[in-house]
C-alpha positions in Angstrom: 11.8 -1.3 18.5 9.5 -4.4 18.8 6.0 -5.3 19.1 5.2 -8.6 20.2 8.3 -10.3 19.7 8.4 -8.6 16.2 11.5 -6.3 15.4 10.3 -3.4 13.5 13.1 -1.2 11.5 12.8 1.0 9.1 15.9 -0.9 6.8 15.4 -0.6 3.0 17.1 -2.8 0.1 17.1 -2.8 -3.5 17.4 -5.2 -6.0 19.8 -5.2 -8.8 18.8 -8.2 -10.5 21.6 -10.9 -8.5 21.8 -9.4 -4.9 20.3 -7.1 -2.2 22.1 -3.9 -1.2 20.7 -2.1 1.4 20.3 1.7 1.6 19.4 4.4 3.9 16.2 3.0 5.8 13.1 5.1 6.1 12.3 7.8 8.3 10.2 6.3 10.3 10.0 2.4 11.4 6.9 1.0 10.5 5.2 -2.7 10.2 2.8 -3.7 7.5 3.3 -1.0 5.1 2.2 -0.5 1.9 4.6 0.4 -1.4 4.6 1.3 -4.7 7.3 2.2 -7.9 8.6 0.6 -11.0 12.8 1.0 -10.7 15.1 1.0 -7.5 15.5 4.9 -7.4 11.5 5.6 -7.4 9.3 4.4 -5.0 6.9 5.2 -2.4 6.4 3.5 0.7 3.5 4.3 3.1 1.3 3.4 5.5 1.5 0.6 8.3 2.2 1.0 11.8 4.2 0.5 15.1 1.4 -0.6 16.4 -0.7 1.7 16.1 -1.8 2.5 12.2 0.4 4.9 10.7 -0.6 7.5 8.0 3.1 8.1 6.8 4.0 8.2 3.5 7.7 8.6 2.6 9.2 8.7 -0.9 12.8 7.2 -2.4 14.9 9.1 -4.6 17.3 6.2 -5.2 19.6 7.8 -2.1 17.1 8.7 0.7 13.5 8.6 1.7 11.9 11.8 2.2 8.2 12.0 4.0 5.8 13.8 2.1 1.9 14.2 2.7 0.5 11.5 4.3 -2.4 9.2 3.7 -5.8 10.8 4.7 -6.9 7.6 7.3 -3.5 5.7 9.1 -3.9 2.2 8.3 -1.8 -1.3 8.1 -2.1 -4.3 5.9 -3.4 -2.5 3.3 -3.5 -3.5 -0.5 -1.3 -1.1 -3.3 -3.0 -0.7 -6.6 0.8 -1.2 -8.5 1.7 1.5 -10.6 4.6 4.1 -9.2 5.6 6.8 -7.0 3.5 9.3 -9.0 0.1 7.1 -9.0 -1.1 4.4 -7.1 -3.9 3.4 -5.1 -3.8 2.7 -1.1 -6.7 -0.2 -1.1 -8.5 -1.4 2.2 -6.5 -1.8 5.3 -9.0 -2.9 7.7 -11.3 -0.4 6.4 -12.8 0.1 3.0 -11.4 3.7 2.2 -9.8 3.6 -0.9 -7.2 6.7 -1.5 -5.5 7.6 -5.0 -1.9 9.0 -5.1 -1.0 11.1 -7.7 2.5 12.2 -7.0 1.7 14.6 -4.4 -1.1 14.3 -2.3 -3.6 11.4 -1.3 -7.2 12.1 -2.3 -10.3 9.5 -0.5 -12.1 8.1 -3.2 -14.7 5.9 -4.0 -15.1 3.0 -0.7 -14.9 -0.3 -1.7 -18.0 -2.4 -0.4 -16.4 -4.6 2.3 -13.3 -3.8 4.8 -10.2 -5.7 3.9 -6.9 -5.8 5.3 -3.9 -8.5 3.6 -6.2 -8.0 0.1 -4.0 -9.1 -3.0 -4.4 -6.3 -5.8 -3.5 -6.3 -9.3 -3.7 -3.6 -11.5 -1.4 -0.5 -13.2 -1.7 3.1 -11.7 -4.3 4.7 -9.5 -7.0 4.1 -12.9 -7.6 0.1 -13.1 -7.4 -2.1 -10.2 -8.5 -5.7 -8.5 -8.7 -6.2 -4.7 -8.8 -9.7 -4.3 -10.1 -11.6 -1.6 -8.7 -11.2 2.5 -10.9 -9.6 4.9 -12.1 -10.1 8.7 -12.4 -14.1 7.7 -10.9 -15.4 4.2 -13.2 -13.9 1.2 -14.0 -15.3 -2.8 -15.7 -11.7 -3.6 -12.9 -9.4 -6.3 -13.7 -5.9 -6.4 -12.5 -4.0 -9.1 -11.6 -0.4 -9.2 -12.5 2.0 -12.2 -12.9 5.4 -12.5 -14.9 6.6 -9.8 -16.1 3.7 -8.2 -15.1 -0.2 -7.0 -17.7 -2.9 -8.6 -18.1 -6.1 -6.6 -17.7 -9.5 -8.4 -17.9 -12.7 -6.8 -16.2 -15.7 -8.6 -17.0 -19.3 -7.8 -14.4 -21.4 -7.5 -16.2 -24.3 -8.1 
């Protein structure tokens, strides 16, 4: 399949430390998704889109990717608060929803204050997170996710 001269597959590779293998690809094709896991036989990949937004989540087992529930609002570009298959965070994606994995099902939670799409995150888990930056037009302000809520920080560069 391809969207404006780009090819979109749903091919999957893991790392063993010196080379790329790849395994069984995903269930469904999909650009500008979003992923999450800490070893090459757990991970979670969800999100993005064909165009449109997808809501798809799908987890790996280390053989095969099954889809599970799926994100509450489809979206692309979207930041991933780290952490692994059982708990992460899906943050932005052109929108300011915010929703928390935790294993099973995706639950909306706290909105962060601006709509951001390509957003670097840092953090461990679906409990302590950054969303840096990205947005409509490039952005200085850092949000950072804590139990229930995002807080907005702006940092000069200067």
């Amino acid at each position: 399949m391809a969207f404006g001269g780009i090819s979109i597959t749903g091919k999957a590779e893991t790392w063993d430390g010196s080379s790329w293998t790849e395994v069984a690809d995903l269930n469904t094709a999909r650009i500008d998704l979003s992923g999450s896991g800490t070893s090459n036989s757990s991970a979670l990949a969800f999100g993005g889109g064909t165009p449109p937004a997808s809501n798809t989540t799908e987890t790996w087992d280390g053989s095969s990717w099954t889809e599970v529930n799926n994100l509450n609002t489809a979206r692309t570009e979207g930041g991933t608060g780290g952490g692994s298959a059982t708990a992460t965070l899906m943050i932005g994606g052109g929108s300011a929803v915010t929703e928390s994995w935790d294993g099973t099902n995706w639950t909306t939670v706290a909105s962060m204050a601006k709509a951001r799409s390509n957003n670097a995150t840092a953090g461990l888990g679906n409990t302590a997170n950054l969303s840096i930056g990205a947005g409509a037009s490039p952005a200085a302000a850092t949000e950072e996710w804590t139990i229930p809520s995002f807080t907005t920080k702006t940092f000069d560069t200067d």
